[in-house]
N, C-alpha and C positions, 0 to 999 in steps of 0.2 A: 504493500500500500504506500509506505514511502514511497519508495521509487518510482511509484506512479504519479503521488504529489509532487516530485520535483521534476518528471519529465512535461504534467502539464504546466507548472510555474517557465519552463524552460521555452516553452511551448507559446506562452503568453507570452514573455519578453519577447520572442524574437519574432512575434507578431507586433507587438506593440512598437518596433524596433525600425519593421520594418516600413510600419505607417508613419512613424514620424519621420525615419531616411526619406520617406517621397511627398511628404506633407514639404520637405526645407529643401526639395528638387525644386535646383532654379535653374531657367530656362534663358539662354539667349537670344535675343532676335536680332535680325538684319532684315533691313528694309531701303527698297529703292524708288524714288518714283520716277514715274514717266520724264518730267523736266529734268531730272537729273543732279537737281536741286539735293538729294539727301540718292548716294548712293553705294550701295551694302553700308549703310551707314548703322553702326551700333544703337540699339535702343536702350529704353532701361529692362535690366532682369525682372523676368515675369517666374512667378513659384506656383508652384504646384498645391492644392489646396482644397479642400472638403465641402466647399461652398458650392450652391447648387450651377448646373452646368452652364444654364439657360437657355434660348428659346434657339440659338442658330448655335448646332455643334459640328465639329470636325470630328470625330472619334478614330484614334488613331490602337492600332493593332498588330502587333508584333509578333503575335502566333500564328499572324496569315503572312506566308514569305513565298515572293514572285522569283522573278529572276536576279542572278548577279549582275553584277554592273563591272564593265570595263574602263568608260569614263567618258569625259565631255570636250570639247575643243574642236577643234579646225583642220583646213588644209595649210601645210608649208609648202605653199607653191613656190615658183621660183621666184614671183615677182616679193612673195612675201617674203622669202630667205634674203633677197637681193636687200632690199631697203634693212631688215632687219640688220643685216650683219654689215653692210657696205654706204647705207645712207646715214647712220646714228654715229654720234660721238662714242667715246669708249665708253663716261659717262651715263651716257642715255642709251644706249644698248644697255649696258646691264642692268640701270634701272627697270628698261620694259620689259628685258629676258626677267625680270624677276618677277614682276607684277604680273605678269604670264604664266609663269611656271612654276614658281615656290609655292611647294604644297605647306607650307608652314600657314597656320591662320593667322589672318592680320600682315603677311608677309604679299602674297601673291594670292591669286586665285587659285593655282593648283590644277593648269589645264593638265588633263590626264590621258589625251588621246590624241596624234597628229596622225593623218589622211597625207601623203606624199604621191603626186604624181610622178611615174615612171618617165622621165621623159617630159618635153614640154604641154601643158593644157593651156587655157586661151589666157590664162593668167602669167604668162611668160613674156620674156625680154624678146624670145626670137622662137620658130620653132624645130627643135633638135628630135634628135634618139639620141640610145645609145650606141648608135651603130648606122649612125648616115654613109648615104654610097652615092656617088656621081652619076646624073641620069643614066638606067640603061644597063647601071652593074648591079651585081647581089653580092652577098658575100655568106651564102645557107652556110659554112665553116663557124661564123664569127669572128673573123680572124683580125676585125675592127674593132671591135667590140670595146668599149670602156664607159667610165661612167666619172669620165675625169671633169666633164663638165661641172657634176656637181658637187664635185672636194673646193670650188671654187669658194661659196657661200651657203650651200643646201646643208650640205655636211657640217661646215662650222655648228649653224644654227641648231641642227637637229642635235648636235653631242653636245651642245651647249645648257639644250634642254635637258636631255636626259641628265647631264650634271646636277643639276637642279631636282631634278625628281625621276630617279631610274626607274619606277615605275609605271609609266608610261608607256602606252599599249599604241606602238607604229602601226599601220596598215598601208602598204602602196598600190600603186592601180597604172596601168597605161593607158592613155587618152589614144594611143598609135599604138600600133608596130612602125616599125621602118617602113618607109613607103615600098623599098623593095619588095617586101612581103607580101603587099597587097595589090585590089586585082586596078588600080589607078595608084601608078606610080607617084606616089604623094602621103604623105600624113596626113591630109583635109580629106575625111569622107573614103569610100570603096569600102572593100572587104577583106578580110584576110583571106591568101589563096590555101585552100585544101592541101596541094603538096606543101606547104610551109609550115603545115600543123606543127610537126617535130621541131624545126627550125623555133617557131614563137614559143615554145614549149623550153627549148634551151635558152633562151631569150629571157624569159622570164628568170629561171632557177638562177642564170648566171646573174642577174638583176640582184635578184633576192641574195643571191651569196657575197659579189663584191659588197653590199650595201653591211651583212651581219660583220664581216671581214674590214668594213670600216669602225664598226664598233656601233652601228645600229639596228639592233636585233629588230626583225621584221617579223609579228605578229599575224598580222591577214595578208593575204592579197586577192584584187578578184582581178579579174581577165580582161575587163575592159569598162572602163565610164561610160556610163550611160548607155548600153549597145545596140537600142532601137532607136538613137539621134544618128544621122547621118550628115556629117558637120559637113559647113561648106568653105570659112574662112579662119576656121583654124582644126587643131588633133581631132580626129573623130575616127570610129568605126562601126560600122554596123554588122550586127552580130546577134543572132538568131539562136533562140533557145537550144535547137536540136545541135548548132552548131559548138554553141556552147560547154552544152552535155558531152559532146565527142571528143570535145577539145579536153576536158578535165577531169574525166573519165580514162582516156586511154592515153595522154600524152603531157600536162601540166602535171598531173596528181604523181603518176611516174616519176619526172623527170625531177622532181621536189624530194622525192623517196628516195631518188638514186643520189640525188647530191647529200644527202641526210640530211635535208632543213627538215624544221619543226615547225613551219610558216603553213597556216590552216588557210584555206579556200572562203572566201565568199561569195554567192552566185548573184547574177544580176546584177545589183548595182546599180539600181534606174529608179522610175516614180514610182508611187503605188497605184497608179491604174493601169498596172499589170502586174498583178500578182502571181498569173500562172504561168508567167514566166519562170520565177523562183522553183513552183511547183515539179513544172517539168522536170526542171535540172536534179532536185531533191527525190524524186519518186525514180530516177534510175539508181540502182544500189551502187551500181562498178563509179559512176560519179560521185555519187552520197558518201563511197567511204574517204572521200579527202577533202568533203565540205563543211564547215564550221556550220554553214547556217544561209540566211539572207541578207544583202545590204540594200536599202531603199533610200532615197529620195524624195522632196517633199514638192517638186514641184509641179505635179498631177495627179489626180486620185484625193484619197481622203486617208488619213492616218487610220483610220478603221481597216483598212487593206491587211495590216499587219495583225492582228487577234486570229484571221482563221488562217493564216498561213503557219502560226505558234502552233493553233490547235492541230491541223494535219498535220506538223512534224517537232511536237512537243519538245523531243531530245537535241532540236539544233534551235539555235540562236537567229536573233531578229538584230541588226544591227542599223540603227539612224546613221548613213555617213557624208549627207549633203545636204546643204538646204542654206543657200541667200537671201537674206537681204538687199534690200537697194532701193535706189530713189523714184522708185514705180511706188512703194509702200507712201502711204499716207497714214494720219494717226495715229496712234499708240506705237510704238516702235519695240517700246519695252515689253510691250504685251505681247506683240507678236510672237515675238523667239520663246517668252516664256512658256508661250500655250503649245510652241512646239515640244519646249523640254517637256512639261508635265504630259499631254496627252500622248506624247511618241513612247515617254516611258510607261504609262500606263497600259500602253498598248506592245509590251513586252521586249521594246527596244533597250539594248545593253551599250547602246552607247547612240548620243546625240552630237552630232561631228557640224558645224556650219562650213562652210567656203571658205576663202580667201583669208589668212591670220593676219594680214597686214596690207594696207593698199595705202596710196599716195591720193593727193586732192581730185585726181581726176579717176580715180577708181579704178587706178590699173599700179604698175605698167600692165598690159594687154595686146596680147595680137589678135585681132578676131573674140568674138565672143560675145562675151559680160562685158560693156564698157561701163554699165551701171551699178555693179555689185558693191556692197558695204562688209569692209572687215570688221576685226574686232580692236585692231588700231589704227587710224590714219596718220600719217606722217606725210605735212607737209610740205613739199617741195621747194615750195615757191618763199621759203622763207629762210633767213641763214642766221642763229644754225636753224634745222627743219624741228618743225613744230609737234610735238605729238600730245594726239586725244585719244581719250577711248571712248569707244560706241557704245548703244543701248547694248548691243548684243555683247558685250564684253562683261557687262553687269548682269544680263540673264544667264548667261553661262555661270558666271562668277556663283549667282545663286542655288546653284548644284555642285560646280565643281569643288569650292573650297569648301563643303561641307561635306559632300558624296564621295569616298574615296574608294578606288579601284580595288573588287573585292563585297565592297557594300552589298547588300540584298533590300528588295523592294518590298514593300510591306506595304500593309491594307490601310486607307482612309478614305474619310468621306469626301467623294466628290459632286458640288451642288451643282456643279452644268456650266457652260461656257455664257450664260449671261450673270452670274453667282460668282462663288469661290468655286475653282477652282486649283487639286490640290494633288501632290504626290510625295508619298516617306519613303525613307530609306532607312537604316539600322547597318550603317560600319562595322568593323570585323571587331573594333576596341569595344562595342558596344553603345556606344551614342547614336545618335536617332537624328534624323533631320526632317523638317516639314515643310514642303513649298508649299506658299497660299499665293496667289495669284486675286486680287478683288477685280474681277471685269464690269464691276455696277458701276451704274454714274454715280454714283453714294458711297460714303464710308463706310464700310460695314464693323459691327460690332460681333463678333462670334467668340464658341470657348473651344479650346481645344480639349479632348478627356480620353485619359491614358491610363489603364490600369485603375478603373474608379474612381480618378481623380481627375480635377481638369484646371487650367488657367484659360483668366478669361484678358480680352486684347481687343484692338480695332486695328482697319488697317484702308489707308486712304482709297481715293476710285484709280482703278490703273494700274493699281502698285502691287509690287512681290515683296514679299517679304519668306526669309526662313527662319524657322524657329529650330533650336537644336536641344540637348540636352540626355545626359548620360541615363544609361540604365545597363543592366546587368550583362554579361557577356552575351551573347548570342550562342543558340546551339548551329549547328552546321547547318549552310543552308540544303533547301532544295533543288 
């Protein structure tokens, strides 16, 4: 009987123990608005607390876990490797490599994911491979073959980042093959020729290898940008599901096995109003066993595209790895990219990747393409020394990245609809918790959030994101 009295005294405390641990859980928020006027700017600590919830709740839940998270950021194209590493002071380089890349809070944002095209896209100084030939020649050997272009500035930058946070999950892609490869001798547009299968297949692995051999381990690659655009004034190629499947299936996936990369496939790569694109490629097995998953693009279709393509192939991944901005947008600017990160991730995306890291006043440099696109730094040109700002879309990233860290698992909340809050949690490996709210009402809203029976109550201006963060117990492994 003792020992019964003291296992439930023991039993009490560490109930009582642990109501008062989460009654003195205080929470930090960051909040940005739309003008830009307060941005991830600190607020005051909010605590956790036994008072009733009220009438507008968020209820957030940690025993419902989605997918892992790889992380958030951009492309280092060339034009943005270029200004980055060759238009900045020593100074002001490492100030923005920092505020880019330190995953330290209050340090940087903590982008956790760079998108590198193979090769020139429209966002380049000129347009290259890595294996140009004089009209007329081939060279199916390689025997050209180099990637010295970009030990110029690409490489700087990219190991510069990863210094910053080795963590960071690379992915490249090619906008081209050599023109020789294709059936209009050119990088703008045609097709890749059938006999060159083998040829773009060593093309790639030797891509992917000089690149780890530079000391930038390469995470994904898919096969082609975009492969249903058939570009006219700058990289393009058009590339066809079945073609696709052939290609990764019996000669990419191979030729990545035989050189021993660990660089996982993603298929597609395009909008999401074609989803059975992805599909096809994934429902052949000899392709499926060397493809991570799907990558999409936000600029057709509707983010909905991506739930049934999770659900037909649960065990592979959904990855967000394009999606611009630019001066077509009117607006809310903040809102926009926000309601990408939240809805893309809800929608079982493991990573939200935008365009362009770094563009000048006139939205390039650019050959062809995007001459309107918005990075997530501008640096101006036209001013000495060059000027640099950062964009809406460098605070909505910011609003995931330096809280969501690579690794994190997605968890359940309430979401009240895209004229309301909306909202998306995550739960880091440390165990801390992060909650995007997003208010799209022309009003302030006033709501609580309630976690584990308890809740803090907040408002949060019209327009504006804000995340709220705050520790809880380790996590068990995710799903």
């Amino acid at each position: 009987m003792q020992t019964l009295r003291r296992c439930l005294t023991l039993s009490v405390f560490l109930s009582f123990t642990s109501l008062v641990n989460l009654q003195a859980q205080t929470v930090a928020a960051y909040q940005t608005t739309p003008d830009l006027k307060q941005a991830l700017q600190p607020e005051h600590k909010l605590s956790f607390a036994a008072s009733p919830a009220g009438s507008t709740v968020i209820s957030v839940d940690d025993s419902q876990r989605f997918q892992t998270m790889d992380g958030f950021g951009a492309a280092m194209t060339d034009s943005s490797a270029w200004l980055l590493q060759d238009q900045l002071t020593a100074s002001q380089r490492k100030e923005v490599m920092r505020k880019l890349f330190d995953p330290r809070q209050g340090h940087g944002i903590g982008v956790s994911f760079l998108r590198v095209p193979l090769g020139a896209s429209d966002l380049a100084r000129n347009h290259y491979s890595y294996d140009d030939m004089p009209a007329g020649q081939r060279d199916p050997e390689l025997k050209h073959f180099s990637i010295d272009h970009d030990r110029a500035y690409i490489l700087p930058a990219m190991l510069e980042a990863l210094k910053l946070d080795p963590s960071i999950s690379v992915m490249v892609t090619p906008w081209s093959p050599p023109g020789w490869m294709k059936t209009k001798d050119t990088m703008n547009g045609g097709q890749l020729l059938v006999e060159d299968s083998q040829v773009f297949a060593n093309y790639l692995a030797d891509s992917v290898s000089a690149y780890d051999k530079a000391g930038v381990l390469v995470r994904y690659l898919s096969l082609q940008n975009e492969p249903l655009y058939e570009t006219k004034d700058y990289p393009g190629t058009l590339m066809h599901a079945d073609q696709e499947t052939k290609l990764i299936a019996s000669f990419v996936g191979p030729a990545l096995q035989k050189a021993g990369l660990k660089t996982s496939i993603l298929a597609y790569d395009h909008n999401w109003d074609h989803p059975e694109y992805p599909v096809e490629v994934l429902s052949d097995p000899d392709a499926a066993q060397y493809t991570a998953g799907s990558a999409f693009h936000c600029y057709g279709g509707n983010v909905s595209a991506q739930g049934p393509v999770h659900e037909r192939f649960p065990n592979r991944g959904i990855w967000m790895t394009e999606c611009s901005g630019g001066t077509w947008q009117k607006g809310n600017l903040l809102a926009d990219t926000e309601k990408l990160v939240i809805e893309s991730s809800r929608q079982w995306a493991k990573s939200v990747v935008l365009w362009g890291l770094a563009l000048d006043e006139k939205n390039g440099p650019n050959t062809g393409g995007c001459a309107t696109c918005r990075g997530f730094v501008t640096i101006d040109r036209s001013t000495a020394p060059h000027k640099v700002t950062y964009t809406e879309d460098y605070y909505a990233i910011g609003h995931a990245s330096e809280f969501v860290h690579p690794g994190a698992v997605r968890i359940d909340s309430t979401d009240l609809g895209p004229q309301s809050l909306e909202t998306v949690a995550f739960q880091n490996t440390d165990g801390s918790i992060a909650l995007l709210v997003l208010n799209n009402a022309d009003q302030p809203a006033d709501f609580s959030v309630s976690w584990h029976g308890k809740s803090f109550q907040t408002s949060l201006s019209s327009g504006s994101v804000a995340t709220y963060r705050w520790l809880a117990p380790k996590p068990t492994a995710a799903q």
